[in-house]
Backbone as JSON, one array per atom type, in Angstrom:
{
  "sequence": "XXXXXXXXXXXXXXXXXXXXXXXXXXXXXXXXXXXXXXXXXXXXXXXXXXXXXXXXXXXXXXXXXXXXXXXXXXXXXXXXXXXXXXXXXXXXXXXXXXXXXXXXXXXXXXXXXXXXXXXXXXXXXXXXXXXXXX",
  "N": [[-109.82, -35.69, 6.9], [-112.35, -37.05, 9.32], [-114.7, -39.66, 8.44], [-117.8, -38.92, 9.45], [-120.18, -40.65, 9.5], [-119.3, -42.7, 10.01], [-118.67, -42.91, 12.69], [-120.42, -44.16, 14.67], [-120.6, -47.08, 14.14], [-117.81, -47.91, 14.66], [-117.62, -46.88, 17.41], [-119.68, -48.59, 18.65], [-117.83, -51.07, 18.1], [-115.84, -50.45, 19.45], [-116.88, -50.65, 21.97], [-118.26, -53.02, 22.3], [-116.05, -54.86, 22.11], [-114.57, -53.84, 24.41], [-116.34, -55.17, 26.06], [-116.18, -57.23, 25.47], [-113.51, -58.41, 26.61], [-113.69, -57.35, 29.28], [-114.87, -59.52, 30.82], [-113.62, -61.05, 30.06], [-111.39, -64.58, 30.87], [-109.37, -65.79, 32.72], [-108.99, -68.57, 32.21], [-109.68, -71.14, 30.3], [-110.75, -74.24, 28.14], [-109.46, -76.54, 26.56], [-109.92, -79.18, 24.17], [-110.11, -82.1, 26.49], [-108.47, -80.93, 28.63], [-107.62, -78.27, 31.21], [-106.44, -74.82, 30.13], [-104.47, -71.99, 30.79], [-105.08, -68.73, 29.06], [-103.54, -66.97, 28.5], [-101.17, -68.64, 28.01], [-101.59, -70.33, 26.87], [-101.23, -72.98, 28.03], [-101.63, -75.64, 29.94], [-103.05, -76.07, 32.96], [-102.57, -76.9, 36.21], [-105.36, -77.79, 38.5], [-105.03, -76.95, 42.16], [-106.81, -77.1, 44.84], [-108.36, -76.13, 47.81], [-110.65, -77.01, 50.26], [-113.37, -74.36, 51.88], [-115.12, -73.86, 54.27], [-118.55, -73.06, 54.4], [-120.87, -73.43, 54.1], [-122.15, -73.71, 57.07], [-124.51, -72.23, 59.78], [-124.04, -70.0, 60.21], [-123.69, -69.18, 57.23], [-121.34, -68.44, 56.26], [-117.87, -67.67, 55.22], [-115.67, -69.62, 56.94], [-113.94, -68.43, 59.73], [-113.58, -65.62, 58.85], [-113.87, -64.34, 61.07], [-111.66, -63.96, 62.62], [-109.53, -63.49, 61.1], [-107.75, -61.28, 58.32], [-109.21, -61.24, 55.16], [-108.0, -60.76, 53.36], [-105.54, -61.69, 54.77], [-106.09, -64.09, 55.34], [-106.32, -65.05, 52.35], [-103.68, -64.9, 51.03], [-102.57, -66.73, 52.74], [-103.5, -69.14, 52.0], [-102.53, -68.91, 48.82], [-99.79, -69.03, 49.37], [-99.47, -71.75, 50.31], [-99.69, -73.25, 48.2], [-101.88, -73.83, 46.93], [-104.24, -73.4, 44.57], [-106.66, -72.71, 43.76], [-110.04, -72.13, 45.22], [-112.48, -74.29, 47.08], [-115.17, -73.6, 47.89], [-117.95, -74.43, 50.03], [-121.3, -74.68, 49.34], [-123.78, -72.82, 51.11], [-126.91, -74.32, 50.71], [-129.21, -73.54, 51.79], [-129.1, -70.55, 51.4], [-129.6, -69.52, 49.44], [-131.76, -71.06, 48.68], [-134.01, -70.19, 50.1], [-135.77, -67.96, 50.6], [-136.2, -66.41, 52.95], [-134.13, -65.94, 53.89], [-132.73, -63.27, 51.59], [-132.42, -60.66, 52.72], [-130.55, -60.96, 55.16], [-128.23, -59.91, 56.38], [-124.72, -60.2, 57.35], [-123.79, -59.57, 60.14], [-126.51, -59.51, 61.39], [-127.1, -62.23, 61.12], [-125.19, -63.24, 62.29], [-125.73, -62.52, 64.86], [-128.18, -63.59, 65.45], [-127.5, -66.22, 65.6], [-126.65, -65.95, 67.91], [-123.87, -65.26, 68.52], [-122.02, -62.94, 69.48], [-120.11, -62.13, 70.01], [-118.11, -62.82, 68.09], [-119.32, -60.91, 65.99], [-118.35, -58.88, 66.46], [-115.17, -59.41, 66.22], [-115.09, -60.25, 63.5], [-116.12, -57.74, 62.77], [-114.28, -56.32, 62.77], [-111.41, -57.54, 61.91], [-112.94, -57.77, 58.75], [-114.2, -55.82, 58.32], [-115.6, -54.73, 55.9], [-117.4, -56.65, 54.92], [-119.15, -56.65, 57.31], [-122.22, -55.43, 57.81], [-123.25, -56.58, 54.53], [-125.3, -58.34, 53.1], [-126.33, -61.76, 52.98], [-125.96, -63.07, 51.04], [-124.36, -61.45, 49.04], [-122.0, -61.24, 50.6], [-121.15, -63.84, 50.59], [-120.59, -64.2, 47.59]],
  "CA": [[-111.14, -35.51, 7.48], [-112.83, -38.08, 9.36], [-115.8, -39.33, 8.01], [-118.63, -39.03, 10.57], [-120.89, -41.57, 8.91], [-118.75, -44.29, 10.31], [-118.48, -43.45, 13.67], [-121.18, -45.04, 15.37], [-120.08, -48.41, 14.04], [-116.68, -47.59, 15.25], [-117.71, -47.07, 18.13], [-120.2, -50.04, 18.86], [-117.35, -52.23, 17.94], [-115.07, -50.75, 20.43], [-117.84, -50.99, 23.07], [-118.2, -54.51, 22.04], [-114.62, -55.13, 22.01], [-114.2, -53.71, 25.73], [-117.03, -55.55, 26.91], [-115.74, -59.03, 25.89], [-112.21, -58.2, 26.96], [-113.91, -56.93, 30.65], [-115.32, -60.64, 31.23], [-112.65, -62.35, 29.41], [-111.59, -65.23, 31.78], [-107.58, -66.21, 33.01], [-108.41, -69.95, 31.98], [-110.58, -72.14, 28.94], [-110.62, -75.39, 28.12], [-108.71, -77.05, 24.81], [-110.43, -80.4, 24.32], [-110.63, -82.18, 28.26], [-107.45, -80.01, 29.13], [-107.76, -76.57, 31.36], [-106.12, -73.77, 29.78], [-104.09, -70.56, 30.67], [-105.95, -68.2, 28.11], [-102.66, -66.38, 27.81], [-100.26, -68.73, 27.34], [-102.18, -71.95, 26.53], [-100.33, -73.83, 29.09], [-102.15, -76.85, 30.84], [-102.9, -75.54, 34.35], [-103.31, -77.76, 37.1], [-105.7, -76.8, 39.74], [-104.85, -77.58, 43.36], [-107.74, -76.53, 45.46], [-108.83, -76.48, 49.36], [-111.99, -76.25, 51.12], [-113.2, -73.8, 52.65], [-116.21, -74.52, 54.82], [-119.37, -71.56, 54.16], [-122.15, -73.96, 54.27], [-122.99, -73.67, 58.39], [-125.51, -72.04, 60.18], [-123.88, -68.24, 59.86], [-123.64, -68.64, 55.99], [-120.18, -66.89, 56.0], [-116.89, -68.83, 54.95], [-115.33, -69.85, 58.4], [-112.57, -67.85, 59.77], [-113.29, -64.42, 58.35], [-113.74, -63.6, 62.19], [-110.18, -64.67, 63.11], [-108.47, -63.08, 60.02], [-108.94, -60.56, 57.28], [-109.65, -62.26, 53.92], [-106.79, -60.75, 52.59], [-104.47, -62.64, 55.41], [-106.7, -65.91, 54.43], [-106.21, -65.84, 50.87], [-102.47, -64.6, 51.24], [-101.85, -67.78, 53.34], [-103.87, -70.05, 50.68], [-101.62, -68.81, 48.23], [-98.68, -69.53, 49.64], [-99.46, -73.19, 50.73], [-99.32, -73.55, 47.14], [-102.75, -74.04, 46.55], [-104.15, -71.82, 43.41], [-107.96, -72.09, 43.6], [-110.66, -72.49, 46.68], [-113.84, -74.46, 46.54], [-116.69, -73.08, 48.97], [-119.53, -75.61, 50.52], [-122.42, -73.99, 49.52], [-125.11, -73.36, 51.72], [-128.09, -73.97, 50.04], [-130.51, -72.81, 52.3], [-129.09, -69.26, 51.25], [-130.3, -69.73, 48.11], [-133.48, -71.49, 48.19], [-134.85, -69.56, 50.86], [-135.96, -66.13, 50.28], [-136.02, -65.01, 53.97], [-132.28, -65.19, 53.74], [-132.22, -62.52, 50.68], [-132.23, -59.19, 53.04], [-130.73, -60.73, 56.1], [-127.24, -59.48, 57.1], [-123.92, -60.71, 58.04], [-124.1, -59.33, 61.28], [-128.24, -60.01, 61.97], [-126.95, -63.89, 60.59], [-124.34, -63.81, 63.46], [-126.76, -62.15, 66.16], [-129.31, -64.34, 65.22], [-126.97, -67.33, 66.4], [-125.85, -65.28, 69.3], [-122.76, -64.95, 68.37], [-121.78, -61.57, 69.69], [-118.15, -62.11, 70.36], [-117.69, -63.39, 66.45], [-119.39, -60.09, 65.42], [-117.37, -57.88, 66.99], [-113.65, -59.78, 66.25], [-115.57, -60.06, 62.5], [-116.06, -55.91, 62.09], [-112.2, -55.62, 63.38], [-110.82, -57.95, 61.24], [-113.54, -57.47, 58.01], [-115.16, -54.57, 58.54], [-116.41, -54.47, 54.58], [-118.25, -57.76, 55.33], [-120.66, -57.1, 58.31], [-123.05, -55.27, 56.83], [-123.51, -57.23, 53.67], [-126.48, -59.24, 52.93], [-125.26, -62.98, 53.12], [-125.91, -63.84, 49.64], [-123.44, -60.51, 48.83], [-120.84, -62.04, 51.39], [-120.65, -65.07, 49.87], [-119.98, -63.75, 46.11]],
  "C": [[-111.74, -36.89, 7.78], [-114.34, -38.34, 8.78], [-116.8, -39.59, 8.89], [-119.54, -40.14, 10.64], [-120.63, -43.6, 10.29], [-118.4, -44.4, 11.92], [-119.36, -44.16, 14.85], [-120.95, -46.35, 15.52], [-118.69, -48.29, 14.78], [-116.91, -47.77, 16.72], [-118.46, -47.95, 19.02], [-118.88, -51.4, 18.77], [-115.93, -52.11, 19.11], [-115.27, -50.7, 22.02], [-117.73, -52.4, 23.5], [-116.79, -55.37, 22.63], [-113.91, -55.08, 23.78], [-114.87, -54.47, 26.24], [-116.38, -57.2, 27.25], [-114.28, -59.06, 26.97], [-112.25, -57.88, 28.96], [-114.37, -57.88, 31.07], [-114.91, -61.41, 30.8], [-111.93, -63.19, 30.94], [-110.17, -65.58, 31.72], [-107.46, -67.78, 32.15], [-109.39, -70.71, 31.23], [-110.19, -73.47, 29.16], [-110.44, -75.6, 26.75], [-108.74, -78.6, 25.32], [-110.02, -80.86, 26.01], [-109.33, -81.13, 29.04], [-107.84, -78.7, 29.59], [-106.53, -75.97, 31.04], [-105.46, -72.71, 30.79], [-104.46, -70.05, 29.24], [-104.8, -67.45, 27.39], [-101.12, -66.63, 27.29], [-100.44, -70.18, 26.73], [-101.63, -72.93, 27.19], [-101.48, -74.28, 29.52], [-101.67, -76.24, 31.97], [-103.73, -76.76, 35.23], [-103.98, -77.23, 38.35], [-105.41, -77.71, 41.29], [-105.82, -76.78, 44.27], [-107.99, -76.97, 47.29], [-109.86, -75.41, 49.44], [-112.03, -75.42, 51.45], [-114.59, -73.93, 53.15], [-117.32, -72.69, 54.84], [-120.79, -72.38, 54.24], [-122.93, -73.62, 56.28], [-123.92, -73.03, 58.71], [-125.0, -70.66, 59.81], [-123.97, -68.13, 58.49], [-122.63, -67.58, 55.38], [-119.2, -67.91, 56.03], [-116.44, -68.44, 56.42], [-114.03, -69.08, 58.72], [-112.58, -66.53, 59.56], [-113.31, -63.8, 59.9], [-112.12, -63.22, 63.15], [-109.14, -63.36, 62.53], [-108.91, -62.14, 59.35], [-108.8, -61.35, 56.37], [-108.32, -62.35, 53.51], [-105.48, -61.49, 52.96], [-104.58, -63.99, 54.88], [-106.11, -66.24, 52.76], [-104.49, -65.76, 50.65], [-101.55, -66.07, 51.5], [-102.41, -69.43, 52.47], [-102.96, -70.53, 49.7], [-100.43, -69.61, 48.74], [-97.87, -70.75, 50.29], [-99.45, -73.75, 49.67], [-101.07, -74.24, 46.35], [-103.78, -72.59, 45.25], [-106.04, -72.08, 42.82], [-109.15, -72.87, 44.94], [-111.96, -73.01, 46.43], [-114.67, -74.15, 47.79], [-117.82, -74.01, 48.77], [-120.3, -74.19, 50.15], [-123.43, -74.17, 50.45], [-126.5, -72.94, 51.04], [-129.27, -73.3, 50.18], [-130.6, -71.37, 51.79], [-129.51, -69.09, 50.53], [-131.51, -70.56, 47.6], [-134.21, -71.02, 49.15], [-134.83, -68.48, 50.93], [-135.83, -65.3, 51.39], [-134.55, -64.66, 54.42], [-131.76, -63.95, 52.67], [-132.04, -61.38, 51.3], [-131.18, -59.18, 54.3], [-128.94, -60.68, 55.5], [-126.28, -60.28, 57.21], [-123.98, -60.71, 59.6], [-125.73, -59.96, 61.86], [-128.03, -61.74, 62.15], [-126.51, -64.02, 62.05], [-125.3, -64.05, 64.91], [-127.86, -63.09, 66.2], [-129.23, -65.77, 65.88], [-126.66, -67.04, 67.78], [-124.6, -65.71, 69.42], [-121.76, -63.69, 68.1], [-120.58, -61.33, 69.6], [-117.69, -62.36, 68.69], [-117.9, -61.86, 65.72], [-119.04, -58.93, 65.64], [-115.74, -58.49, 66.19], [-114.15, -59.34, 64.41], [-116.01, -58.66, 62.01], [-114.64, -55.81, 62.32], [-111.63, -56.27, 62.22], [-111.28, -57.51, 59.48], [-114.6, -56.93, 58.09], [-116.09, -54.43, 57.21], [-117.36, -55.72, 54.7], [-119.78, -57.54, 56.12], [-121.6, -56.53, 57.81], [-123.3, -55.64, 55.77], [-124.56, -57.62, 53.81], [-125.51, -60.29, 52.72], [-124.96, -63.08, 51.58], [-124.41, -62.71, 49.1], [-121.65, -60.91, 49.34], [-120.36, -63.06, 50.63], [-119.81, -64.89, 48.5], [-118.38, -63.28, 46.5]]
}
């Protein structure tokens, strides 16, 4: 017989337990050294730009490609993490918090971009930028 008493704790701890485990992270740091978390291996990062700061506020290229081609071909240039220009304006200016991928583009008049940009990443145009970006 189980005893009922105890399962609340029980179950708080395997709440707990999932939660850390659902935001646990691929890579730490062991004194100035980065980490693999799962095999403690020293990982070196090799990184490339990718330009997201301009006037659309959308990493460059997603009109071209789908993401998944982009990051595919990242990969396999042997590069194993991407750093994104921020554009700051997106984030210190509030009238960017509602506006659009698409409205961003139109806004430049860049009609032809937001057309090739629904074909290629259709889950994109509608976004809010700040959403895009993440």
């Amino acid at each position: 017989m189980v005893d009922r008493s105890l399962l609340p704790a029980a179950l708080s701890i395997l709440l707990l337990s999932l939660h850390r485990a659902s935001f646990a992270l691929p890579l730490s740091t062991n004194s100035r050294w980065i980490v693999d978390d799962q095999t403690g291996n020293r990982v070196k990062l090799a990184c490339v730009n990718w330009a997201s700061h301009l006037d659309a506020a959308v990493a460059e290229g997603l009109d071209k490609q789908p993401l998944d081609n982009i990051s595919r071909l990242i990969s396999t240039m042997g590069f194993n993490c991407v750093r994104f220009t921020w554009p700051l304006f997106l984030f210190t200016d509030d009238s960017y918090s509602n506006l659009t991928v698409r409205s961003s583009f139109e806004s430049l008049n860049l009609i032809d971009s937001v057309a090739t940009l629904q074909f290629h990443n259709p889950h994109l145009i509608d976004l809010p930028l700040t959403d895009a970006f993440k």
